[in-house]
VOSE-571788 format. One record per residue: residue number from 0; residue in one letter; z negated, y, x negated of N, C-alpha, C in turn. Coordinates in pm, 1 decimal. Layout:
<vexvexs>
vexvex resi=NUM, resn=A, n_pz=Z, n_py=Y, n_px=X, ca_pz=Z, ca_py=Y, ca_px=X, c_pz=Z, c_py=Y, c_px=X
...
</vexvexs>
This chain:
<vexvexs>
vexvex resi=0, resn=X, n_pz=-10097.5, n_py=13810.7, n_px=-4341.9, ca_pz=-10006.6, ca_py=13922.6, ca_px=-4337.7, c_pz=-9864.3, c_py=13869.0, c_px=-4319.0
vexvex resi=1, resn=X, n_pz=-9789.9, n_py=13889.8, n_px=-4251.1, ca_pz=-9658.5, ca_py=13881.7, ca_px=-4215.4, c_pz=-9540.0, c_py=13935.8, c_px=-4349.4
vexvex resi=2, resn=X, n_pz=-9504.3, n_py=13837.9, n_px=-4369.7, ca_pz=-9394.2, ca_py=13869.7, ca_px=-4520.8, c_pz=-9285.4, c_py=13898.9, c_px=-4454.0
vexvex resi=3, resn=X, n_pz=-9220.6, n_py=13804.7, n_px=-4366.5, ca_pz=-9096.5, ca_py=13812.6, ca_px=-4283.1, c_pz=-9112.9, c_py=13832.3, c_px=-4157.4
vexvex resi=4, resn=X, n_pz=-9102.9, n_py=13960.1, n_px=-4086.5, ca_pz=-9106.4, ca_py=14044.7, ca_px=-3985.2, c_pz=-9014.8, c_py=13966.8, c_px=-3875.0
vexvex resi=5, resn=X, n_pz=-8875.0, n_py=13973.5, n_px=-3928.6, ca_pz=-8760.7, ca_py=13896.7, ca_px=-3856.3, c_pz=-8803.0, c_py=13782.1, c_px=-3801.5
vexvex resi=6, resn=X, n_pz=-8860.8, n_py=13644.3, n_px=-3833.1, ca_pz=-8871.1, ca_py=13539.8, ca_px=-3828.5, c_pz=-9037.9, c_py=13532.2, c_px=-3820.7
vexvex resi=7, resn=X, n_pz=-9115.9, n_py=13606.5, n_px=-3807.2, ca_pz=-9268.9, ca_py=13599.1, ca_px=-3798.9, c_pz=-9298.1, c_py=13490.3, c_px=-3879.9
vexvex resi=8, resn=X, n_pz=-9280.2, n_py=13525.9, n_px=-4034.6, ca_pz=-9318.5, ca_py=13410.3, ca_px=-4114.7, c_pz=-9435.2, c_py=13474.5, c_px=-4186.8
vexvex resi=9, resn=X, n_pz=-9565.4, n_py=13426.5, n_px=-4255.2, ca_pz=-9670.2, ca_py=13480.0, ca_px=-4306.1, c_pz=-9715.6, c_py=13429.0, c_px=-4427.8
vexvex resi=10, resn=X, n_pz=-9790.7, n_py=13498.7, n_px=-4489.2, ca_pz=-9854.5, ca_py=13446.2, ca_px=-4634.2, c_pz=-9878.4, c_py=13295.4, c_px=-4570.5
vexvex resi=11, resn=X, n_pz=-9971.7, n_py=13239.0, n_px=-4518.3, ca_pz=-10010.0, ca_py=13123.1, ca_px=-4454.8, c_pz=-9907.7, c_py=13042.4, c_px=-4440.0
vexvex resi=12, resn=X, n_pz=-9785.5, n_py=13079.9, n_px=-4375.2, ca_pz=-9680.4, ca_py=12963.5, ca_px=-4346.0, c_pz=-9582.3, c_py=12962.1, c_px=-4492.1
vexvex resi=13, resn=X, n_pz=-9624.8, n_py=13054.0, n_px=-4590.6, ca_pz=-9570.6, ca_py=13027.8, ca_px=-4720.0, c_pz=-9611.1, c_py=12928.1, c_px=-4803.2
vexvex resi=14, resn=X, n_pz=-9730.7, n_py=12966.7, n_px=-4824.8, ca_pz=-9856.1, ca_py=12827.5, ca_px=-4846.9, c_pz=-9843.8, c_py=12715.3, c_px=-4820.6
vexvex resi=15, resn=X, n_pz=-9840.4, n_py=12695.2, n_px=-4637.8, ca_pz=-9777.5, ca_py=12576.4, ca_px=-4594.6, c_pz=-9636.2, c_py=12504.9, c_px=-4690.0
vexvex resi=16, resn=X, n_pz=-9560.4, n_py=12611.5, n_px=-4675.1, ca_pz=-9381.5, ca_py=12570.8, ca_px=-4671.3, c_pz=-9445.3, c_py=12502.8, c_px=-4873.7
vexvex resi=17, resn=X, n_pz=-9531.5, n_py=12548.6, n_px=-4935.5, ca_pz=-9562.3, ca_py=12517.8, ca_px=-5061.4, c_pz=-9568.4, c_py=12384.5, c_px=-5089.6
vexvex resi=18, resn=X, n_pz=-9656.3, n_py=12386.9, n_px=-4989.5, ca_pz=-9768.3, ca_py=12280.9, ca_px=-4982.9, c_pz=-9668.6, c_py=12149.1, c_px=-4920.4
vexvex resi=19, resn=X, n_pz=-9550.2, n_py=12144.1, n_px=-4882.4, ca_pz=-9471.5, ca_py=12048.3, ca_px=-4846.2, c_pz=-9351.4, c_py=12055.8, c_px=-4927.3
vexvex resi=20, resn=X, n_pz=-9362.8, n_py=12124.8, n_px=-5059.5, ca_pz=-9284.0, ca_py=12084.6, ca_px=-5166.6, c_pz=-9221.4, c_py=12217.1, c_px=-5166.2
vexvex resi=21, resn=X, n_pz=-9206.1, n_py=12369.5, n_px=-5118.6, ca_pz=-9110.1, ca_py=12477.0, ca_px=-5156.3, c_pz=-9169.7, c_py=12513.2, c_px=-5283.6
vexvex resi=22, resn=X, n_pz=-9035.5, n_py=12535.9, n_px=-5372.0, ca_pz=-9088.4, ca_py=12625.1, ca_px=-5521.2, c_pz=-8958.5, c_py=12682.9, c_px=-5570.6
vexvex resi=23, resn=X, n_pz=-8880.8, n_py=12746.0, n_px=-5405.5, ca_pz=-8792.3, ca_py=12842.3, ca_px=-5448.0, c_pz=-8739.4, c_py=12893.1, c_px=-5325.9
vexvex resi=24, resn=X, n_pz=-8740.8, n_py=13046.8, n_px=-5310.7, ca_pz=-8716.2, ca_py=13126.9, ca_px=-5169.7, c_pz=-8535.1, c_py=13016.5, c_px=-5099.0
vexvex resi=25, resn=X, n_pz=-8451.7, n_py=12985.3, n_px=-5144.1, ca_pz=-8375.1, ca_py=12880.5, ca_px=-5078.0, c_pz=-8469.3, c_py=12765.4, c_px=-4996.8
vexvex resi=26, resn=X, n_pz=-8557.6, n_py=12691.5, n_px=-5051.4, ca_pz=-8616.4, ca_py=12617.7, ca_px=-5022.1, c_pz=-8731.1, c_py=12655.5, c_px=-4914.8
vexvex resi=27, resn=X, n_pz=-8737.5, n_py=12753.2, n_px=-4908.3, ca_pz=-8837.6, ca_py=12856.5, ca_px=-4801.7, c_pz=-8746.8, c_py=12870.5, c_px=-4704.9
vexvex resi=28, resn=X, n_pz=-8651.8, n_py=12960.8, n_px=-4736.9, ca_pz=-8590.6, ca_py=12929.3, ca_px=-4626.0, c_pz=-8518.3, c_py=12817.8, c_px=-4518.8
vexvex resi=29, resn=X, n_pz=-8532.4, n_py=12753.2, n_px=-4641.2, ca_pz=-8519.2, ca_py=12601.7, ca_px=-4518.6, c_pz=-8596.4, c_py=12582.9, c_px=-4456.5
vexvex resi=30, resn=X, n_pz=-8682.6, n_py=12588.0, n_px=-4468.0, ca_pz=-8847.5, ca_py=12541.9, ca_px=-4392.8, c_pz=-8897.4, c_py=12668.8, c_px=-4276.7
vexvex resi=31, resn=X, n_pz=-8887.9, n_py=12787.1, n_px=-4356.5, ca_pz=-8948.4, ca_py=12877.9, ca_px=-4267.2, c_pz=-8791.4, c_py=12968.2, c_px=-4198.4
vexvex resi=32, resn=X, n_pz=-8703.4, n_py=12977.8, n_px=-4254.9, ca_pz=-8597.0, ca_py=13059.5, ca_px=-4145.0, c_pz=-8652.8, c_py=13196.9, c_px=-4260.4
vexvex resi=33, resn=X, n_pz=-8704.2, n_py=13241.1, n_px=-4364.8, ca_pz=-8715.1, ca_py=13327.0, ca_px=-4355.9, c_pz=-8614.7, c_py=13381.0, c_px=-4518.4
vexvex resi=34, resn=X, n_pz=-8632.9, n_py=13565.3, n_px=-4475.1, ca_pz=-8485.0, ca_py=13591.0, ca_px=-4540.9, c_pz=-8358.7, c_py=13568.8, c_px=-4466.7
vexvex resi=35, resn=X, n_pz=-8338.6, n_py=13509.8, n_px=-4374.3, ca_pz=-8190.3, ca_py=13493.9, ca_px=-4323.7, c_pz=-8203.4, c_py=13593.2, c_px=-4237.9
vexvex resi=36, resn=X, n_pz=-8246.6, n_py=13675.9, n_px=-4211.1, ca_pz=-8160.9, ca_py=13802.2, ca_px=-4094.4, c_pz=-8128.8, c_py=13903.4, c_px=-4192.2
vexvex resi=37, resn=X, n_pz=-8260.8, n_py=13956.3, n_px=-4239.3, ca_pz=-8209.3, ca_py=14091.3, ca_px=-4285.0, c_pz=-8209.5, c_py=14083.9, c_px=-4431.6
vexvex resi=38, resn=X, n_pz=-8295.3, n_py=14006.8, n_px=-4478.3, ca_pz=-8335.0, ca_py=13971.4, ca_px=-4640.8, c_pz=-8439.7, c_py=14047.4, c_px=-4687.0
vexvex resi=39, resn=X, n_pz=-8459.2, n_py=14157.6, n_px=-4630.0, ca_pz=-8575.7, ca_py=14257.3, ca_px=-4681.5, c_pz=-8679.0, c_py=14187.5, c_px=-4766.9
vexvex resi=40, resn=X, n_pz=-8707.3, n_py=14057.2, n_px=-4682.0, ca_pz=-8838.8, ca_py=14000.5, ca_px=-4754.0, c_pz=-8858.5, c_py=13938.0, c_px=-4830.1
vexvex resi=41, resn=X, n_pz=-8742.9, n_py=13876.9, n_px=-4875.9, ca_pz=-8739.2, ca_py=13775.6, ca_px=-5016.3, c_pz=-8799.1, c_py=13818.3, c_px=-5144.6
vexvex resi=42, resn=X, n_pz=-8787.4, n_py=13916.4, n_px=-5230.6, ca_pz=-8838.5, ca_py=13974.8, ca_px=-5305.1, c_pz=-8955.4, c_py=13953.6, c_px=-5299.9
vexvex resi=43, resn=X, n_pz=-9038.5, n_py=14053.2, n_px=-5211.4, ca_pz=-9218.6, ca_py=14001.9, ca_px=-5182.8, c_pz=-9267.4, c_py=13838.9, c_px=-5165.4
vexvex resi=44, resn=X, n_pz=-9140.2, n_py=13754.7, n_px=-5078.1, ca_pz=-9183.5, ca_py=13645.8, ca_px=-5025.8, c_pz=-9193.7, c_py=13581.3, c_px=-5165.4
vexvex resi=45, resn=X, n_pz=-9067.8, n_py=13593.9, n_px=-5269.8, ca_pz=-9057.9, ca_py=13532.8, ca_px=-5380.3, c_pz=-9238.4, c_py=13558.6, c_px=-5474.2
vexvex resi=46, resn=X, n_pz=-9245.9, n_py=13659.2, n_px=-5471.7, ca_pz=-9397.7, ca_py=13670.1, ca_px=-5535.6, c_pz=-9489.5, c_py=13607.3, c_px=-5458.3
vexvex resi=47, resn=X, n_pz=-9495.4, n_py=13628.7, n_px=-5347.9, ca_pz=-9630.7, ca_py=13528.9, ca_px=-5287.0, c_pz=-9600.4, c_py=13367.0, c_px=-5299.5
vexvex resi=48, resn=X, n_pz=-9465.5, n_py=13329.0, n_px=-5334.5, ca_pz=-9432.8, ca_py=13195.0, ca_px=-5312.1, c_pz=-9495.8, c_py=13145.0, c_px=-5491.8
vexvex resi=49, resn=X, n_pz=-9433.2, n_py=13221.6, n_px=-5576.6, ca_pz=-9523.3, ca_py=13228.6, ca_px=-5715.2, c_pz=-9653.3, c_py=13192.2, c_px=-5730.4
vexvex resi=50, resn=X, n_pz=-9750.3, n_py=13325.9, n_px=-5648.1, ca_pz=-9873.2, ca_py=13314.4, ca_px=-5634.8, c_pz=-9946.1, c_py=13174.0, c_px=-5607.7
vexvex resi=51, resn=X, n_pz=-9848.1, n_py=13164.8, n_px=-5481.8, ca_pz=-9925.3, ca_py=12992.9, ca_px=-5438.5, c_pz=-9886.9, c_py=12911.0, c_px=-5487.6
vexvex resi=52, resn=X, n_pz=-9783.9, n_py=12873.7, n_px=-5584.9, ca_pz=-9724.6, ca_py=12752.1, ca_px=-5624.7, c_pz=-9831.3, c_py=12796.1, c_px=-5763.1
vexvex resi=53, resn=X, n_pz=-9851.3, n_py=12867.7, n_px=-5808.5, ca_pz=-9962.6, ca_py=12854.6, ca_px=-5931.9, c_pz=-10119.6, c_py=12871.4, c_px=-5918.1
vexvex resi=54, resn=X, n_pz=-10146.7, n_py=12850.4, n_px=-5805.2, ca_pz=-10307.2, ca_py=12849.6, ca_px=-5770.4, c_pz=-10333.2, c_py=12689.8, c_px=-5776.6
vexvex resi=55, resn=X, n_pz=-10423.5, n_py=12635.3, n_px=-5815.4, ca_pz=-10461.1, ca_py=12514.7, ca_px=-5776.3, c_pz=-10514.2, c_py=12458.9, c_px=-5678.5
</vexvexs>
């Protein structure tokens, strides 16, 4: 599912951006571009970034 519309960033490339050390929407957005146009998505992105940084 697409979190960031603006930047076509997805649950999957959140995971990724995880999985190479993000464990904070700044740090996402370094990696993925996402949040920097409109911001809409940070909020949600911030929970899915949660989700995956606490799954094993």
């Amino acid at each position: 599912m697409y979190i960031c519309v603006c930047h076509a960033v997805t649950e999957k490339d959140i995971k990724k951006a995880v999985g190479k050390g993000a464990s904070s929407i700044s740090r996402l957005s370094e990696l993925t571009m996402l949040g920097t146009q409109c911001g809409c998505c940070t909020e949600h992105a911030n929970q899915v970034l949660h989700q995956c940084a606490n799954k094993p």
